[in-house]
N, C-alpha and C positions, 0 to 999 in steps of 0.2 A: 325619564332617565337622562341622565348627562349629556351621553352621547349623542341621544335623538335629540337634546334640546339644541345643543351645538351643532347638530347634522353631521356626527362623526360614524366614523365605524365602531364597531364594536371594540373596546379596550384590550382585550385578547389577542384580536387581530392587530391592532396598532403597535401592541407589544411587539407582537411575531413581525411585525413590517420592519421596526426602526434597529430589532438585533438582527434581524438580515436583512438590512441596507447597511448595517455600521461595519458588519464586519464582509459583504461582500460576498454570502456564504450560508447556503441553506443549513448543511453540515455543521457550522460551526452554531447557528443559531440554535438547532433544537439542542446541540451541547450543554451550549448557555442556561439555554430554557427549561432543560431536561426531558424533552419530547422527543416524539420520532420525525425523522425528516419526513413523513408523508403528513404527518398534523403541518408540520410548517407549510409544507405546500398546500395544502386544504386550506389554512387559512387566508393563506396568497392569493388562490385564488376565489377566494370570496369576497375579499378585500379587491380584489382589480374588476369582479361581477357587480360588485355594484357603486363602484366610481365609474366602471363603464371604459377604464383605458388601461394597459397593463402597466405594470408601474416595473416588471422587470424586462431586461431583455436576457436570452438566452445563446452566444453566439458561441455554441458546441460545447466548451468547457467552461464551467461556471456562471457566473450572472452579473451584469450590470445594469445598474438601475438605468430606467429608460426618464424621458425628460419630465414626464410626470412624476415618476418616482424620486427625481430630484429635487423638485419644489418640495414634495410629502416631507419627504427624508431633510429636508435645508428648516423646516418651520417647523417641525417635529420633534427635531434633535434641539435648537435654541430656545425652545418651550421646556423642555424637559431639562435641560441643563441649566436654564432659569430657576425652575423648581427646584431642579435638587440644592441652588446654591442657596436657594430659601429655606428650605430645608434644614440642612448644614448648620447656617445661622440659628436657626431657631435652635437646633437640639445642643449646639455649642454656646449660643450664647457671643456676648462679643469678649471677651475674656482671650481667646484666643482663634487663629485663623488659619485654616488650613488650605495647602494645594497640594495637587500630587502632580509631578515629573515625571517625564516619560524617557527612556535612553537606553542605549545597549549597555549589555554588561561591560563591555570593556572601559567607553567613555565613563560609565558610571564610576567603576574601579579605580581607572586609573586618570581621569582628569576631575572630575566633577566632586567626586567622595573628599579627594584631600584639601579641597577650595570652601567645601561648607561650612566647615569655624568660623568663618570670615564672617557666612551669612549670620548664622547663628548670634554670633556675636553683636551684631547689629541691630540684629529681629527677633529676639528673643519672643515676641509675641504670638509669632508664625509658625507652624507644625508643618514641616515639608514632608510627604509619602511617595517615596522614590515605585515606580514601576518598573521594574528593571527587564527588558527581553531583545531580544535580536531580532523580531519579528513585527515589523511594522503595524502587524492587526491589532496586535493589542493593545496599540497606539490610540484604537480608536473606541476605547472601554470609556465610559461615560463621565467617571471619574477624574479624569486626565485633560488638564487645563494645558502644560506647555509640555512640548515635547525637543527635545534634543535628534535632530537627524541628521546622518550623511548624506550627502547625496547631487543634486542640482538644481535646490531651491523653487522644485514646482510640485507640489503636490495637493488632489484635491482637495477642496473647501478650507484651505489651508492657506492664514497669513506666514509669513515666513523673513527671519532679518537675520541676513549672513554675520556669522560670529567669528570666524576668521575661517581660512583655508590651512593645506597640511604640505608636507612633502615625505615620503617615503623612501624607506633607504634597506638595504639587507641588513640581519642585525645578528649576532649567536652569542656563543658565550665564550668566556674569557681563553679557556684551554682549546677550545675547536677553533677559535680565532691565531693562536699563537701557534695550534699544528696547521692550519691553511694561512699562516701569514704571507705566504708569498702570490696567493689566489689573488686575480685579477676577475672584473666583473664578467667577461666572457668563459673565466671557469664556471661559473653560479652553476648551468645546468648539469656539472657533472656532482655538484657534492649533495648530497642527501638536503633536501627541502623540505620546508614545514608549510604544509598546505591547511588554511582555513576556509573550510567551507561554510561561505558568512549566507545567512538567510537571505541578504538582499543583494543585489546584483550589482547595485552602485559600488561596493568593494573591492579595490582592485587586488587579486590573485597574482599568484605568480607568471602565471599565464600571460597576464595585461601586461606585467612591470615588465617582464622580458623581451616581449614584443614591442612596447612604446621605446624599451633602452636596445631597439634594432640586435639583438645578440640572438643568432642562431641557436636551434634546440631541437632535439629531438623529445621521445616520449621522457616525461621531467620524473626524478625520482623523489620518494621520500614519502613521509607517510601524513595524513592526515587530522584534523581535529573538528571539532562543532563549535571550537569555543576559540577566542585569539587568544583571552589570556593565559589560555595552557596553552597553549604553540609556543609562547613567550617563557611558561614556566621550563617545555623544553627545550627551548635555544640557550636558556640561561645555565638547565643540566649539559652544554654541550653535546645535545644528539643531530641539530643542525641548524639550518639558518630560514629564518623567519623574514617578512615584509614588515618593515618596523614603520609605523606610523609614527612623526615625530611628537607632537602632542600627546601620544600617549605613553611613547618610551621614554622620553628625553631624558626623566629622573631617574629610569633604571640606566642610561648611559650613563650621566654625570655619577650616577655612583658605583661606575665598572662593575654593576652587574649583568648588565648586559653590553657588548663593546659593536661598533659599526665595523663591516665586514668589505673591502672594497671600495670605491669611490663611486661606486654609482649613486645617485641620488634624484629623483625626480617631483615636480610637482605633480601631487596626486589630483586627479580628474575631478575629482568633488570639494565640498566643501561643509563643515559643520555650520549648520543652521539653527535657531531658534523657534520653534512655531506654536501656533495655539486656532483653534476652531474659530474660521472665519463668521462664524454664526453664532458666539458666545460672548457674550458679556466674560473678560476675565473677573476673579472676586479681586477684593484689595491685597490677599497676600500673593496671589499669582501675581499682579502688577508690582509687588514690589519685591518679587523673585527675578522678574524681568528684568525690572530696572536694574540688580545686582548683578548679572547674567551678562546686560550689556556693556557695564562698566567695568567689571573682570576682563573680559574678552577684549575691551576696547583700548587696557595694560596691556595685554600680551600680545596684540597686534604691533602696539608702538614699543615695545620691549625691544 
């Protein structure tokens, strides 16, 4: 058999190793797999019984792969991501070339969506499969060559090239701007706020912006969302004022749909980056999704 020729484990179990080491997450693998989290761990540990080392660790909540399970998980994942991109080929043919992007919904929405004619028009060869989520895990679905992330430019097995940085500013809509025109940045915590509650932590909240712009505050009011660009869709109904990221409102400012609130204005702690699996061969249309990616970015820096 394969496996025993190769001195592998069993395919079942290599399965169950590389979706939970990709996503970090016993839970989320037997999702994947459609098993029960006891199968996943059974196969865990048959798979760590007869390598002889555990390949996870355990430190109270959750799991991180221990240094064995990194070598597994680093030659594992660049084998199979090899294969699929032979794969791919084969069942397409070279007629045309596919990659899939990975981003949040907002960046997607509202920077990246209205910049792809550009590519399109260029590459008309290239089939781009946008992955759209707020949630970093799904960043790591096997599919997904480049990914777009906030943040501070380190994350594992991850090449990463800063695409430009942001600044953030309060933002609402045209009639809530015109009834608080005389608000000054130290009013912010008394008028109704639009709080996002972003999946990843690198986002800075109201919370951060207030604190870093030194302006006192008690408990902040205003109501919440899971999503920025409804936060955005309600700052623009005038219900209240939002943390405008400028890259991604700039266009709703320029065209007075949404109007800047205040003079505060700060640089935002992170920065949008570019990345793709330090362990993969990109195919030819990811590399020359890059290549457009860096050259867009590298206009609106010097803009």
């Amino acid at each position: 058999m394969l496996h025993r020729y190769y001195e592998l484990p069993s395919p079942t179990a290599l399965e169950v190793f590389e979706a939970s080491a990709r996503h970090l997450s016993f839970k989320l693998a037997a999702s994947e797999l459609n098993v029960t989290s006891g199968e996943i761990s059974r196969q865990i540990k048959a798979i760590e019984d007869e390598l002889g080392v555990p390949l996870f660790v355990r430190p109270g909540t959750g799991v991180m792969l221990s240094r064995a399970g990194k070598d597994l998980y680093s030659v594992l994942a660049s084998t199979l991501s090899k294969a699929s991109d032979v794969v791919r080929t084969i069942k397409r043919g070279d007629r045309t070339r596919n990659v899939t992007i990975a981003s949040t919904d907002a960046f997607a929405s509202m920077w990246l969506m209205p910049r792809m004619p550009s590519f399109w028009s260029q590459h008309g060869d290239i089939t781009v499969d946008h992955l759209i989520s707020d949630s970093s895990r799904d960043y790591r679905r096997a599919e997904v060559e480049l990914r777009i992330r906030y943040g501070f430019g380190s994350w594992p097995e991850e090449r990463s090239e800063l695409l430009f940085g942001d600044v953030i500013y309060p933002v609402c809509g045209p009639g809530f701007a015109q009834e608080h025109r005389d608000a000054t940045a130290k009013c912010l915590p008394e008028l109704p706020l639009l709080h996002v509650e972003w999946m990843e932590p690198e986002w800075a909240g109201w919370d951060e912006v207030l604190r870093r712009a030194r302006i006192p505050r008690g408990p902040l009011r205003g109501r919440r969302f899971s999503k920025f660009f409804v936060a955005l869709q309600a700052a623009q109904a005038d219900q209240g004022v939002a943390v405008g990221w400028h890259r991604l409102v700039r266009t709703s400012v320029e065209e007075g749909k949404l109007v800047r609130i205040t003079d505060l204005e700060l640089d935002a702690p992170g920065g949008y980056y570019l990345t793709w699996n330090d362990n993969r061969t990109l195919s030819p249309g990811a590399e020359r999704l890059r290549e457009w990616l860096r050259k867009i970015s590298a206009e609106e820096r010097n803009a």
